[in-house]
C-alpha positions in Angstrom: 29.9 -115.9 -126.7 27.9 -115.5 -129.8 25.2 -113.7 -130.6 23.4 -113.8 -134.0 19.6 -112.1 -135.1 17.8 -111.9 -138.1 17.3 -108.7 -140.2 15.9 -107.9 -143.7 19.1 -108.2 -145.2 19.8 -111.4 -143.5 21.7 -113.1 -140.3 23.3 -110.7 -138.5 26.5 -111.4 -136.0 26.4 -108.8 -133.6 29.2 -110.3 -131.0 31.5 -113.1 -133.0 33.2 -115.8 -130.3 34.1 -113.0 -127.8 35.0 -113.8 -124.5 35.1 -111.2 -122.0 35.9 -110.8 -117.8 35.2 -108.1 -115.4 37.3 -108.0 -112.4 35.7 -107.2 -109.5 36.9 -103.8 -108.1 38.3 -102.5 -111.5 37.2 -100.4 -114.1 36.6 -101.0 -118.1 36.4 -98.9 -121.1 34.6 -100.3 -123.5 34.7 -98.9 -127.1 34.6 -99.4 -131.1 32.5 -97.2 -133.9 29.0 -97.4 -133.7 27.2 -100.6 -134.8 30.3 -103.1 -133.5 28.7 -104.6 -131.1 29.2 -102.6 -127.7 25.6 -101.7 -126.8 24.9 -105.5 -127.8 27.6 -106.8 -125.1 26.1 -104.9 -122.5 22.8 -106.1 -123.3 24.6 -109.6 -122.6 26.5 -108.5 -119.7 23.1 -106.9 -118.0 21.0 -110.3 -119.2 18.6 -108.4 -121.0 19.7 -110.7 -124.3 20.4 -113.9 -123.9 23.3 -115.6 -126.4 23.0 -117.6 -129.4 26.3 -119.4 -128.1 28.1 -119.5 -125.1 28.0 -119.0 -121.3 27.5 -116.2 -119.5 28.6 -116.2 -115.5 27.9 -114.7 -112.1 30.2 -115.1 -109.8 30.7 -118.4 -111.2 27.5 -119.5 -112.0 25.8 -120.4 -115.2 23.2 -118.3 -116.1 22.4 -120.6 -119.3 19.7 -122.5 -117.8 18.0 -120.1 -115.5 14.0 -119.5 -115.9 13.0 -115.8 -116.2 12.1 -115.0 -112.9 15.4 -116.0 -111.7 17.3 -114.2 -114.4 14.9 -111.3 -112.9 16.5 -111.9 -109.7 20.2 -111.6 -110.7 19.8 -108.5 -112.8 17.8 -106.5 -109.7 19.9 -108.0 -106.9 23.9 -108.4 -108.5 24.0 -105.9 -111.9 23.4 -102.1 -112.0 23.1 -100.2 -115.2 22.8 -96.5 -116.5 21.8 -95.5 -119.6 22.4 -92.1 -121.1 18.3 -91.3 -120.7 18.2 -92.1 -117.1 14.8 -93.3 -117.2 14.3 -91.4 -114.0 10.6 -90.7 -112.6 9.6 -87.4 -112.5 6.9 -87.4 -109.7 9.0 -89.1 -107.4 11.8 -87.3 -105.5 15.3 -88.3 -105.8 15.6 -90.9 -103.2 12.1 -92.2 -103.9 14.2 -92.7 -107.5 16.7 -94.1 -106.1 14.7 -97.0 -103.8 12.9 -98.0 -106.8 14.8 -101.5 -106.6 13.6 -102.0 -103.6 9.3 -102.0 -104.5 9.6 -104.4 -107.0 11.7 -107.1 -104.5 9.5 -109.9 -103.5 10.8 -109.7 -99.5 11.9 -106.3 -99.0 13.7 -105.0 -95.9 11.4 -102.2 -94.1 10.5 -99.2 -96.2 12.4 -96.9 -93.3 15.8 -99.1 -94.4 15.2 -98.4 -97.8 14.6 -94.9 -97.6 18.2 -94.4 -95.3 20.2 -96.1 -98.2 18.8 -93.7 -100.5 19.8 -90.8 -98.8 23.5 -92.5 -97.5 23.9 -93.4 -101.5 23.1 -89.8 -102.0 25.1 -88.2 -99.6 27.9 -90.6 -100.7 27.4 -88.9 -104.8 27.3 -85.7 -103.2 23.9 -85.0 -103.8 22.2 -85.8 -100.5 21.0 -82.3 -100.2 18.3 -83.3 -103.5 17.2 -85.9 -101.7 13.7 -84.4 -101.7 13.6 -82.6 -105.0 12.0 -83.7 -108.0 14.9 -85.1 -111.0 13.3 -82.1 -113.5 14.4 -79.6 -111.1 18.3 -80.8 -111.5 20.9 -80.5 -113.7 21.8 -83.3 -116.3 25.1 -84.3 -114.1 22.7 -83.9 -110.7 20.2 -86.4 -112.3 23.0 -88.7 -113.4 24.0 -89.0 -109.9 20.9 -89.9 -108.7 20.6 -92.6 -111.6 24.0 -93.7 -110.7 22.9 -93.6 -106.9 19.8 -95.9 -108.3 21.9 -98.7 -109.6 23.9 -99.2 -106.6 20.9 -99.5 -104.5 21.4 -103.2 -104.4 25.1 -103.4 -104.1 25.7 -104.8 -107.6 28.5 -106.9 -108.7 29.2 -105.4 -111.7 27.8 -101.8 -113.1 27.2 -101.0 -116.4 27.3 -97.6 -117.8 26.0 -97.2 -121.7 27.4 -93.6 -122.9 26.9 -92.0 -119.7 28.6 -89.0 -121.3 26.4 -88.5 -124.1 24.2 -85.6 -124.0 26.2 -83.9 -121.3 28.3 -80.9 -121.4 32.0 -81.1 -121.1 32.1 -80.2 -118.0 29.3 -82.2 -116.3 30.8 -85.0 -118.8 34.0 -84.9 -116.9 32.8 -84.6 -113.8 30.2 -88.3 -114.4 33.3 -89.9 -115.5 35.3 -88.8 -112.6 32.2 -90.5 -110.3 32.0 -94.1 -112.8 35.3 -94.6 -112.5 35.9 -93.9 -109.2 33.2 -96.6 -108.3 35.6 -99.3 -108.0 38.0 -98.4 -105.5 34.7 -96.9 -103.4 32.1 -99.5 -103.6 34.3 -102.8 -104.8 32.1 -102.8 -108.0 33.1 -103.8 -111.7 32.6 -101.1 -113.9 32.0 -101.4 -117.8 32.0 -97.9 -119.2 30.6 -97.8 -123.1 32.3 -94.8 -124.4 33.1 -93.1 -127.5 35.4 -90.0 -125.3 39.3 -90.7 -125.7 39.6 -88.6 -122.5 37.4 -90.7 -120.7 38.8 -94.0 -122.0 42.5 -93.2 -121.2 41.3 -93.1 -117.6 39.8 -96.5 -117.3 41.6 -99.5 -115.5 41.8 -101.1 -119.0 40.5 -100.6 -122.4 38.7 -103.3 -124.5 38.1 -102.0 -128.4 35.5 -103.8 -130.2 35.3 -104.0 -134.4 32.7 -106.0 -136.2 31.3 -107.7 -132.9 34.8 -108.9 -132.0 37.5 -108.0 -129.5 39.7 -105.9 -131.3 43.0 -104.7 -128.7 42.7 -105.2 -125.7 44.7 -103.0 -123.3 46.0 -102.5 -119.7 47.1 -104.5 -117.1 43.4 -106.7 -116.2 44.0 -110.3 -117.1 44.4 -110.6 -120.8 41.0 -111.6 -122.5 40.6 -114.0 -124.7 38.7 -113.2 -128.4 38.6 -117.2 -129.1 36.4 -118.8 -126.3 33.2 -118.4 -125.7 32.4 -117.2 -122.0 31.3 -114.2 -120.0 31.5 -113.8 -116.6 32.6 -111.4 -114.0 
């Protein structure tokens, strides 16, 4: 894939012919210094930016020629993301947070449903005792959880996490890192982890190092990807 925009100073190639797979049930470190092109991929990989070259695939599928509702479907029904800010709603409780996927689905199961995956997803992340609290009345690792427990609401394919890490404390660091990457072998997701901690990165199922919007090393014992097509898929 390709993926070029225009800036002040002229064309700008954020992602250069990269081509890169997520494996279901495995997990990926994804890193590089800042401005190479991870948070760009991700944007890519969620469908929030489409590509100025190249194919990105679901399970197979071309997304290329999809309308925007239907990308809308895919990205709330098969792709879960977290973001460092959670985004989380503060006069909502935690489970009504975490069943937020399911008010903006056109045919929604009943709202009884809804509420027990919440709290299973909860209980699962070892916070189903918050279930009820509000997110400002938690810790920063307690309100990851419950973002974490948000993007699997709908059983995603793959999940994307965009420097989950950042803005934590060592500790609670250590401890969301321990959850993401653990994701895998409990929920038979993908996991793309966007990190800049070594630590972190040296426990991933594979590492994929990105310089100037291309794939730099890639590492570990996931198929070998390929820095001269241009595909995405998972």
């Amino acid at each position: 894939m390709r993926v070029e925009y225009p800036s002040p100073q002229g064309q700008v190639v954020a992602l250069r012919d990269v081509s890169f797979t997520c494996p279901a049930g495995t997990s990926t470190a994804l890193t590089g210094p800042t401005g190479s092109g991870k948070s760009t991929l991700v944007a890519v990989l969620s469908l929030l930016r489409r590509t100025t070259s190249g194919t990105v695939r679901i399970g197979g599928h071309d997304t290329a020629g999809l309308s925007g509702r239907e990308i809308a479907g895919l990205r709330s029904t098969k792709i879960g993301v977290v973001l460092a800010s959670f985004h989380l709603e503060t006069s909502l409780t935690a489970a009504q947070n975490v069943m937020m996927p399911w008010f903006f689905r056109a045919r929604r199961a009943p709202r009884r449903e809804a509420q027990l995956r919440a709290v299973e997803l909860l209980d699962a992340l070892e916070i189903g005792d918050l279930a009820d609290r509000s997110p400002h009345t938690m810790t920063g690792g307690q309100r990851h959880r419950v973002a974490i427990a948000r993007a699997l609401f709908s059983d995603p394919a793959v999940f994307l996490a965009d420097e989950p890490a950042d803005h934590l404390d060592e500790d609670a660091a250590t401890e969301v890192a321990t959850l993401l990457l653990s994701l895998p072998s409990r929920f038979g997701t993908a996991v793309v982890l966007v990190t800049h901690d070594e630590a972190i990165a040296g426990r991933a199922d594979r590492r994929v190092d990105l310089v100037g919007g291309e794939i730099a090393t890639p590492t570990g014992s996931a198929p070998r990807l390929a820095p001269t097509t241009t595909s995405s898929s998972w």
